[in-house]
C-alpha positions as CSV (number, residue, x, y, z in Angstrom):
1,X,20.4,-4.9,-15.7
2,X,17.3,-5.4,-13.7
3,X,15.2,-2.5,-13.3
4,X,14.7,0.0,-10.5
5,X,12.1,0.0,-7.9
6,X,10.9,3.1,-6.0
7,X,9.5,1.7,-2.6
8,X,7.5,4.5,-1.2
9,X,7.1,4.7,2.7
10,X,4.9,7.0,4.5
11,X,5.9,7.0,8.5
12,X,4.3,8.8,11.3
13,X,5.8,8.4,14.7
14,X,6.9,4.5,13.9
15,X,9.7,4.2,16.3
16,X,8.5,0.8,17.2
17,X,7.9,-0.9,13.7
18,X,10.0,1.4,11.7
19,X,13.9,-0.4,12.1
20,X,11.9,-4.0,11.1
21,X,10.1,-2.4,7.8
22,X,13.5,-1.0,6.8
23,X,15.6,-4.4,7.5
24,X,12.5,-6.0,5.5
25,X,13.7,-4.1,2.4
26,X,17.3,-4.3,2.8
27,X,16.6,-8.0,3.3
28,X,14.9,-8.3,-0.3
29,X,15.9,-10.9,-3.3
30,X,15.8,-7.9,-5.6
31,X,18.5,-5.5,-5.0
32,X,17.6,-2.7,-7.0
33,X,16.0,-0.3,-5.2
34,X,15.4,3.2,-3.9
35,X,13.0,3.6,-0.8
36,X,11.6,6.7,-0.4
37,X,10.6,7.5,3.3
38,X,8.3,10.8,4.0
39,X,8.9,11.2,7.7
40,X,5.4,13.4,8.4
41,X,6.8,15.7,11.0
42,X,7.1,12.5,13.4
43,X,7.2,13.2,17.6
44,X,8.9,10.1,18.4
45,X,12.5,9.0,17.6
46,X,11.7,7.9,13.7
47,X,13.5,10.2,11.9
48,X,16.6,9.4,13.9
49,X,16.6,5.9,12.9
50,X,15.5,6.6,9.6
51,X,18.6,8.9,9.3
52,X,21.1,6.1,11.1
53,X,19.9,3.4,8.4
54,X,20.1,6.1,5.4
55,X,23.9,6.7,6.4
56,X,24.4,2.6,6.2
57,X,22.5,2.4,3.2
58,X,22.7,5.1,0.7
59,X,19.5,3.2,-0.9
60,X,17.2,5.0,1.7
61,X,16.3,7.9,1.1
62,X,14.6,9.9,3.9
63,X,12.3,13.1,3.2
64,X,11.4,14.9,6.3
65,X,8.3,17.5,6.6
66,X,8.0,20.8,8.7
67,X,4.4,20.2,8.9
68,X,2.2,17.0,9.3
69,X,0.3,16.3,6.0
70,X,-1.0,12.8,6.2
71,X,-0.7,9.8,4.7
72,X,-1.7,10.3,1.0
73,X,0.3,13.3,0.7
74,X,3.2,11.7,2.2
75,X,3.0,9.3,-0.1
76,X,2.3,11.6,-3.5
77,X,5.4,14.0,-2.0
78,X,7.8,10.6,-2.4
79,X,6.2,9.7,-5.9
80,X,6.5,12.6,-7.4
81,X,10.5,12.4,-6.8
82,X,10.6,8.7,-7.4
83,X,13.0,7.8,-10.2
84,X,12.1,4.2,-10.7
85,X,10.0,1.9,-13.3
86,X,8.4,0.5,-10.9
87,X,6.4,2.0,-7.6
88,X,5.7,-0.3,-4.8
89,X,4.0,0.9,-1.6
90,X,4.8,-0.2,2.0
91,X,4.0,1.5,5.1
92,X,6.7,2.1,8.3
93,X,4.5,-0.6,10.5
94,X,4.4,-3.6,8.0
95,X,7.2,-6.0,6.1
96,X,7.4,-7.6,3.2
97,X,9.2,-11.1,2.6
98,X,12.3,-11.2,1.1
99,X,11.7,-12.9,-2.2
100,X,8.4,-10.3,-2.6
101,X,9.7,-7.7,-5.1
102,X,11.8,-10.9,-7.1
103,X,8.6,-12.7,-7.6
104,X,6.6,-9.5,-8.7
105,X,8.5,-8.2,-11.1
106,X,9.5,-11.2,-12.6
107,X,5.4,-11.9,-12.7
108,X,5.0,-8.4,-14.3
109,X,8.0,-8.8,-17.1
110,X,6.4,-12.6,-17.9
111,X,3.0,-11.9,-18.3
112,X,3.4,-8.1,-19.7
113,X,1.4,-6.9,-17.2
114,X,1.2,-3.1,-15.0
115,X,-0.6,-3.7,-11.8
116,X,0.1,-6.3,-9.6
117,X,-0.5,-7.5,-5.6
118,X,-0.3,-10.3,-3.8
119,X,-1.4,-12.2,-1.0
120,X,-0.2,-11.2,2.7
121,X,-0.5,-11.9,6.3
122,X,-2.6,-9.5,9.2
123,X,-0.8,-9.9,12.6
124,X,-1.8,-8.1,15.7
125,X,0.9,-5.9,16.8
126,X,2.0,-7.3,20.2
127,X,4.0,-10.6,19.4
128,X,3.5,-11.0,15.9
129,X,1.1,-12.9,16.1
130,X,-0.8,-13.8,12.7
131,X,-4.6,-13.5,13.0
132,X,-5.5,-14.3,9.3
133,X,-4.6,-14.5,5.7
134,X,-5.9,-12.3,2.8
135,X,-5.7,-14.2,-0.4
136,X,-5.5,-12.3,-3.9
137,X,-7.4,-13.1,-6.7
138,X,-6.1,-14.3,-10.0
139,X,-7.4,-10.7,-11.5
140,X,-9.5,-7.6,-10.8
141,X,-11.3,-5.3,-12.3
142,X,-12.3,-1.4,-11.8
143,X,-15.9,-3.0,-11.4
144,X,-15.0,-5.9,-9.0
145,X,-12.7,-3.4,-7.4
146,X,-15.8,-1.8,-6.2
147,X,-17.2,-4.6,-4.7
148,X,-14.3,-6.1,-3.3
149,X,-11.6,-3.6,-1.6
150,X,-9.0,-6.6,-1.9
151,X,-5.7,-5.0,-2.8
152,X,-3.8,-4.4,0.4
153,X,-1.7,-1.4,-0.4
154,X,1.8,-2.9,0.9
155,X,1.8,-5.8,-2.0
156,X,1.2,-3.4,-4.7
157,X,3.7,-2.4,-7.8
158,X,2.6,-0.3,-10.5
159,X,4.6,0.2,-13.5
160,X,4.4,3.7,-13.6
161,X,5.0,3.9,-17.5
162,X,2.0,2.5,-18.6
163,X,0.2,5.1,-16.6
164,X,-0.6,8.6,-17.0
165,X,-0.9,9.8,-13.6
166,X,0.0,7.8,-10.2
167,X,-1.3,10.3,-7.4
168,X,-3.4,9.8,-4.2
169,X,-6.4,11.7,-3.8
170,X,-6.3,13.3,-0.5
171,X,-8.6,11.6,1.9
172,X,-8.9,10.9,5.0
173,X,-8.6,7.1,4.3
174,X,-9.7,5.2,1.3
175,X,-7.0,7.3,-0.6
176,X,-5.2,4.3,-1.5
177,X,-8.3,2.4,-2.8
178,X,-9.2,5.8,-4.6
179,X,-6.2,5.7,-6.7
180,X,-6.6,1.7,-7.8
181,X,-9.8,2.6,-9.2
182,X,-8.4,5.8,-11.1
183,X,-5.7,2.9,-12.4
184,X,-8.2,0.4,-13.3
185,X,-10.0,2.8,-15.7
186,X,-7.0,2.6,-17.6
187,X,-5.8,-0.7,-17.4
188,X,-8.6,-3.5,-17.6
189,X,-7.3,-5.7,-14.7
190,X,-4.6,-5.2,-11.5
191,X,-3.2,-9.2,-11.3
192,X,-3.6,-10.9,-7.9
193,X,0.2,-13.3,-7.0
194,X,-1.9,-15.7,-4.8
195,X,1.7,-16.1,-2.3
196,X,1.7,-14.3,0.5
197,X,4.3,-11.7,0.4
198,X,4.1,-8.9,3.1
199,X,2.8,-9.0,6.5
200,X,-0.1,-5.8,7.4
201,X,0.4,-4.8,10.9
202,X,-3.4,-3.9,13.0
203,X,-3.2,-1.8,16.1
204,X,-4.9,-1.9,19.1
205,X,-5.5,1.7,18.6
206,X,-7.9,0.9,15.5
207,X,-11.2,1.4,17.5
208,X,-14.4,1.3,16.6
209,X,-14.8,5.0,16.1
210,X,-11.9,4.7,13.2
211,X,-13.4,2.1,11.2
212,X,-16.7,4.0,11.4
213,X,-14.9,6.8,9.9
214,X,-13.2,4.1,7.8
215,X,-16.6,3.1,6.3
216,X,-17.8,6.6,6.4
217,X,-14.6,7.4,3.9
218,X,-15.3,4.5,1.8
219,X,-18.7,5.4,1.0
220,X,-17.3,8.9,-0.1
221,X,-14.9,7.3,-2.3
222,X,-18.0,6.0,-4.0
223,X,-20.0,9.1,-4.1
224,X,-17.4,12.1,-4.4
225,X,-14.7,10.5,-5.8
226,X,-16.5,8.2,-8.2
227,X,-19.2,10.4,-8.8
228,X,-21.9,7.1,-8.4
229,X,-25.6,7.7,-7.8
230,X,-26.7,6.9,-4.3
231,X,-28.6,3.5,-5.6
232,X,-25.0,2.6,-7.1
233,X,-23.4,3.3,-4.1
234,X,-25.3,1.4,-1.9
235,X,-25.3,-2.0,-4.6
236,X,-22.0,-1.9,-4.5
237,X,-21.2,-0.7,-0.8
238,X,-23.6,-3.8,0.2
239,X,-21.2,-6.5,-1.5
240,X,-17.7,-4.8,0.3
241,X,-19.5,-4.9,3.7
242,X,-19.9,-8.2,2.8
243,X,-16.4,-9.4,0.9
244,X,-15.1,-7.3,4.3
245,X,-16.5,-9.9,6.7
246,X,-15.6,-13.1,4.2
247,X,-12.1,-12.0,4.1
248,X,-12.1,-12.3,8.4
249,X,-13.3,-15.0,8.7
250,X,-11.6,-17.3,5.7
């Protein structure tokens, strides 16, 4: 019997996106499942269509919070009930293809690996339209990790076995690329499935004062969380600036 998957879904006042994330899991290959959604005290009409799918699907499996924590706790709340092998990550705004999780974990049991992502699509998030293509590596390292901010969270299963601890640190932003780096010090490489699997939803809303803060929280992922001198930080904060704009424009 194939193994089971905890899918672990943040989701923040996603009325919009939320019924087409869900009907991206239900659609997968790979039936064995549990998806864990953390409604974060939404405003909208989420949790009520997170509660009309659960009843379809016994599968889903909705927490709802009195109080809005954010994002990495959200997340950290669902893992730390999650009874799976296998964590995946996908947020209420994205979707993932329907072959993605058959493909991965049949990549992870063939090649003995832990840490695995894929390619995926960015699309804006007025007509689905695709705007570009972010390609994975063949592998990656905890020090080309730091150069190259390349795993997009929503292709990601970990094989929570092999790992002592799977928890996001609680930042602002950068919390998931905080917690690939604390699972590259323990495994040599995360593997890169170069097929795109999941489609990454950007907003409108992301102005230019959040990806300030963005940046802001990245270089504090360097310097607090990774405890790297400011001559470190900057070496390798010079090469993600860069791998940032390469990955745009490819």
């Amino acid at each position: 019997m194939s193994e089971l998957v905890s899918i672990i879904t943040p989701c923040y006042n996603s009325e919009k996106f939320i019924e087409e994330c869900m009907t991206s899991v239900l659609n997968q290959s790979y039936q064995n499942w549990e998806m864990l959604i953390v409604d974060d005290n939404s405003s909208d009409n989420s949790s009520i269509l997170i509660k009309s799918y659960s009843k379809e699907d016994d599968r889903i499996k909705p927490i709802f919070l009195n109080h809005n924590l954010g994002p990495a706790m959200a997340r950290n709340k669902a893992i730390s009930i999650a009874k799976g092998k296998y964590i995946a990550f996908l947020d209420s705004d994205d979707i993932w293809l329907p072959k993605k999780l058959e493909i991965q974990i049949n990549f992870m049991k063939k090649n003995n690996c832990s840490f695995v992502f894929s390619s995926y699509s960015v699309i804006s998030d007025n007509k689905n339209k695709s705007k570009y293509t972010i390609n994975a590596p063949e592998r990656i390292s905890y020090k080309m990790y730091l150069k190259n901010t390349i795993i997009g969270c929503l292709t990601v299963v970990i094989d929570k076995t092999k790992f002592k601890k799977i928890e996001m640190p609680n930042l602002r932003s950068s919390h998931d690329m905080a917690l690939w780096l604390n699972l590259l010090k323990q495994e040599e490489f995360a593997y890169g499935i170069a097929q795109d699997l999941a489609v990454y939803r950007v907003h409108k809303s992301s102005n230019t004062s959040n990806k300030l803060r963005a940046i802001y929280d990245v270089w504090n992922v360097y310097r607090k969380h990774e405890k790297l001198d400011f001559f470190s930080s900057l070496y390798n904060f010079v090469f993600y600036a860069i791998n940032a704009l390469i990955k745009r424009i490819k």
